[in-house]
Structures are given as structure tokens and as C-alpha cells.
MARMARLUM-256996 format. One record per residue (C-alpha): residue in three letters; x, y, z. Coordinates in steps of 0.1 Angstrom, whole numbers, padded with zeros to 4 digits, always signed. Each point is the difference from the previous one (the first is absolute). Layout:
ALAXYZ/...
***
This chain:
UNK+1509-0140+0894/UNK+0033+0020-0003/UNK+0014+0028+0023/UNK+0022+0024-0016/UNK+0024+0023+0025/UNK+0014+0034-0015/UNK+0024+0019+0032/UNK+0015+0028+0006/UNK+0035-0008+0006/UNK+0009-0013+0032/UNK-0033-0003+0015/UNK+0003-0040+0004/UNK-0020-0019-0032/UNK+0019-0027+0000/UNK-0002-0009+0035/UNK-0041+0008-0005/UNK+0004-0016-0035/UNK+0011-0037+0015/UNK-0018+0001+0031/UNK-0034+0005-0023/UNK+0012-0029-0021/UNK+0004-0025+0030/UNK-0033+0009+0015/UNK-0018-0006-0032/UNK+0016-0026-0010/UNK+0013+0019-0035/UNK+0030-0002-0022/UNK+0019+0032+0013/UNK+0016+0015-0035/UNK+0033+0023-0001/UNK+0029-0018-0013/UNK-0019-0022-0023/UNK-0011+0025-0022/UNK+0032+0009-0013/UNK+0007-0037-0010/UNK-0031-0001-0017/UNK+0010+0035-0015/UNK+0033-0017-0011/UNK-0016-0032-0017/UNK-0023+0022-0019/UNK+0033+0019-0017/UNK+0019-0028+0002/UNK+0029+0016+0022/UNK+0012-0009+0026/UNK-0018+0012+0034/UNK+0033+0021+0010/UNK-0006+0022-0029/UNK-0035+0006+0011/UNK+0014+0009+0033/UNK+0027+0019-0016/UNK-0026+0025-0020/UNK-0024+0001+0034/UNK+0025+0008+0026/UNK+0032+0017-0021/UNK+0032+0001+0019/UNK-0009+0004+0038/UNK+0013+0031+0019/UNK+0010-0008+0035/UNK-0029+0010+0013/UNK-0020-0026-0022/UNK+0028-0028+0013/UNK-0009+0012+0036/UNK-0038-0004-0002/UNK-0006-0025-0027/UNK-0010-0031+0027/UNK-0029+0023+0009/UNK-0019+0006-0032/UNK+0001-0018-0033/UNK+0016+0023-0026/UNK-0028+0006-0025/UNK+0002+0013-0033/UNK-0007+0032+0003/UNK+0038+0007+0011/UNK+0016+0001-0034/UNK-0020+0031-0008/UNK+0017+0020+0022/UNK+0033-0020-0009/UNK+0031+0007-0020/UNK-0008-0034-0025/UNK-0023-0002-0029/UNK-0032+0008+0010/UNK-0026-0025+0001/UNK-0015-0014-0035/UNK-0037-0009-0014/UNK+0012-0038-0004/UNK+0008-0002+0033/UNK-0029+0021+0019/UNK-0024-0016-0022/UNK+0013-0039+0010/UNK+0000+0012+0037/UNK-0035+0009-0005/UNK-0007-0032-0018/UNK+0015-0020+0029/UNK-0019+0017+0025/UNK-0030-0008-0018/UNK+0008-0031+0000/UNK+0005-0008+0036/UNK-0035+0018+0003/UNK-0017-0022-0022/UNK+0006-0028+0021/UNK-0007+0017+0036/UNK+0008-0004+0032/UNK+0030+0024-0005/UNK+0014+0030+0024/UNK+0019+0018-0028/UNK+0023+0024+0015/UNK+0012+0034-0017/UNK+0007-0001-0042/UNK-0029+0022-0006/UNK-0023-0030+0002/UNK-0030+0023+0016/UNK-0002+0022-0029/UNK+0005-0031-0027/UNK-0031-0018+0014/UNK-0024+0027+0005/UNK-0031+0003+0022/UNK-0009-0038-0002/UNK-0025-0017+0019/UNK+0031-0027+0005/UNK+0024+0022+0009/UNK+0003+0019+0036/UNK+0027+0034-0007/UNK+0021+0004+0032/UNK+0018+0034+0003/UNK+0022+0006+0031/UNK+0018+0035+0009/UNK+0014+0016+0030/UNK+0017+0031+0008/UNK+0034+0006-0015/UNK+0012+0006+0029/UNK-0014-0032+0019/UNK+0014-0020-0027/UNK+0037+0017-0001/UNK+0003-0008+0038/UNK-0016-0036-0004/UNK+0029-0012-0028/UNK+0025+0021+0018/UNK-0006-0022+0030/UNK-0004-0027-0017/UNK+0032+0002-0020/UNK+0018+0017+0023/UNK+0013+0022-0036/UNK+0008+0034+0002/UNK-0031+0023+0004/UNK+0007+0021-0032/UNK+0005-0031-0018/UNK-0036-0011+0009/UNK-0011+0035-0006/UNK+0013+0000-0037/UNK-0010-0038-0010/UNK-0032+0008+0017/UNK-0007+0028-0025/UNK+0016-0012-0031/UNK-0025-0033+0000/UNK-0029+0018+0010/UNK+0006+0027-0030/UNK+0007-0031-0022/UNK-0032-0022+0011/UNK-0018+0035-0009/UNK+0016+0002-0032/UNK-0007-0034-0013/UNK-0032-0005+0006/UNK-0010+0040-0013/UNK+0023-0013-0031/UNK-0012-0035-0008/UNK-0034+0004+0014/UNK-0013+0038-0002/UNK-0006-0005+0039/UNK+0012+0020+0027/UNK+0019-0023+0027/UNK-0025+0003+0030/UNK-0035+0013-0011/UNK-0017-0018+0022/UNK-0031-0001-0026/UNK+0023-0030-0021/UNK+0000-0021+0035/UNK-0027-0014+0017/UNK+0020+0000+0033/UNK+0028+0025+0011/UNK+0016-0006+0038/UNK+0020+0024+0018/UNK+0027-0026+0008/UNK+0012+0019+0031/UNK-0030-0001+0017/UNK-0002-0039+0003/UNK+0023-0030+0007/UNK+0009-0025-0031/UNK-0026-0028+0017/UNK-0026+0025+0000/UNK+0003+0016-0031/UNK-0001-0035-0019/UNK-0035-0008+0022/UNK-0011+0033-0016/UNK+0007-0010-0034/UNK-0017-0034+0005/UNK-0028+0006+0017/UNK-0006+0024-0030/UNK+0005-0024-0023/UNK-0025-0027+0018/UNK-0024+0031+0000/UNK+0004-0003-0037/UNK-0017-0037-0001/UNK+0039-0015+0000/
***
């Protein structure tokens, strides 16, 4: 079984995302993909990272130990916008990591790129924009209209992406198979959610 998490920005997957992947026992997937990415091309994995996250903005410096930069972010970006090759061998990789299971695959667009499978449980979590501006602010102690902005920016981005690549809207909750208001439950309880789910599916 795989569990795919698409967020909001700020509302806490990858706390949710690894604390999934220790209960179950799974291989927890962020960073790898964009070394697998990079082997496909045959770059180097800092030019994958380069094309996801372009040049970071201080707010992006600020909040980047919180949530993965995914990439979505070089759409709304100043560098070249994302190419076929590379879209197409992030959805090959995350294939890939699917066809072998037992994966909590976090962000990349990996809920849309795997469909309604029987395999496969679609996590997405939200929560008020303005619950998520004053969790980062407190969390990063950055400036509030810092938070505000990046806050924005990634969410327009994430929407733009997967509308652009996929012919999706970010959110419907009919392309999910769970959706969690993320301010309305603690990390722990949120990741007994999504597994109990995913036991209820015969996992």
C-alpha cells in the first residue's frame, strides 16, 4: 500500500508525513525523489533542486525546515519554468516508489499521478489561512507579513501546477479519498486518522 499527502501550505505534512511512515513501518519519500529525478536526467540533484525551488526569498529561507519545497514553486518563480522532461521523470519516479509499496510519498503531485488505485490511499490536508499564518509565524518566529506573503505565493503555485500539469484543481476533494482539516487535530492524531483509514482499506 502507498499513502500519498498533498497540503496546503503550512498545515504540517511533513510532521504527519513521517510520523505515518514510522507507525507503518514505510519508507517516508521527500528528498529522495529529486535524486532519483536527477539520475533519470543525468544531472546533478542540485540542478533538480535548483528548477523546483528557484532562488529562495527570505521568507522561503525562514520557513524552509518546516515543509519540503516541492516543485510546484518555480511556477510562480522568476527561473525557467518547469519542463516535460523533468515533470514527466518526477512522475516516473513516483511511480516507481509506488510499485514497490509500503511508501508515504509526500507532496510532488504524487496523488494526482497515481490515481484512484485500490493500492493507493490520497491524503489531503488544509486548514485555515489564517491558522496556518499564525502556526509558521510562531514557529519561525519570521515576520507576520513575511508568512503572510510565502504563505500565499506557494499556495497560488501548488494550485497552478497541478491545474497546469494535471488539469486538476488543487483541493477538490473528489481527486482525494481523505481530506483533514489540519487545525482541528494534533500531528499524533491526524497520522492515527490516516492509518486507521488505510487498515480500513485491507492494508
Amino acid at each position: 500500500m502507498v499513502v500519498t499527502i498533498s497540503n496546503e501550505y503550512g498545515s504540517g505534512a511533513l510532521a504527519v508525513g513521517r510520523r505515518v511512515a514510522e507507525i507503518l513501518g514505510y519508507e517516508f519519500v521527500d528528498r529522495q525523489l529529486p535524486v532519483v529525478v536527477a539520475k533519470r536526467l543525468h544531472v546533478a540533484p542540485e540542478v533538480v533542486d535548483a528548477n523546483e525551488d528557484a532562488e529562495p526569498t527570505l521568507g522561503e529561507r525562514l520557513l524552509s525546515g518546516l515543509e519540503l519545497a516541492t516543485p510546484e514553486l518555480a511556477e510562480s518563480s522568476t527561473v525557467a519554468p518547469l519542463d516535460e522532461e523533468l515533470v514527466g521523470a518526477v512522475r516516473d519516479a513516483v511511480r516507481d516508489y509506488a510499485a514497490r509499496g509500503s511508501a508515504v510519498i509526500l507532496g510532488r503531485g504524487a496523488g494526482v499521478i497515481l490515481g484512484a488505485r485500490a493500492d493507493v490511499l490520497r491524503v489531503f490536508l488544509h486548514a485555515p489561512r489564517e491558522w496556518r499564518i499564525m502556526r509558521l509565524t510562531q514557529t519561525t518566529r519570521a515576520e507576520r507579513k513575511d508568512v503572510e506573503s510565502e504563505v500565499d505565493r506557494i499556495d497560488r503555485a501548488r494550485a497552478a501546477y497541478i491545474r497546469g500539469w494535471y488539469g486538476v484543481t488543487f483541493g477538490d476533494a473528489r481527486i482525494y479519498d481523505l481530506c483533514i482539516d489540519a487545525s482541528r487535530f494534533e500531528v499524533a492524531a491526524i497520522a492515527a486518522l490516516i492509518v486507521d483509514s488505510l487498515r480500513a482499506r485491507g492494508a
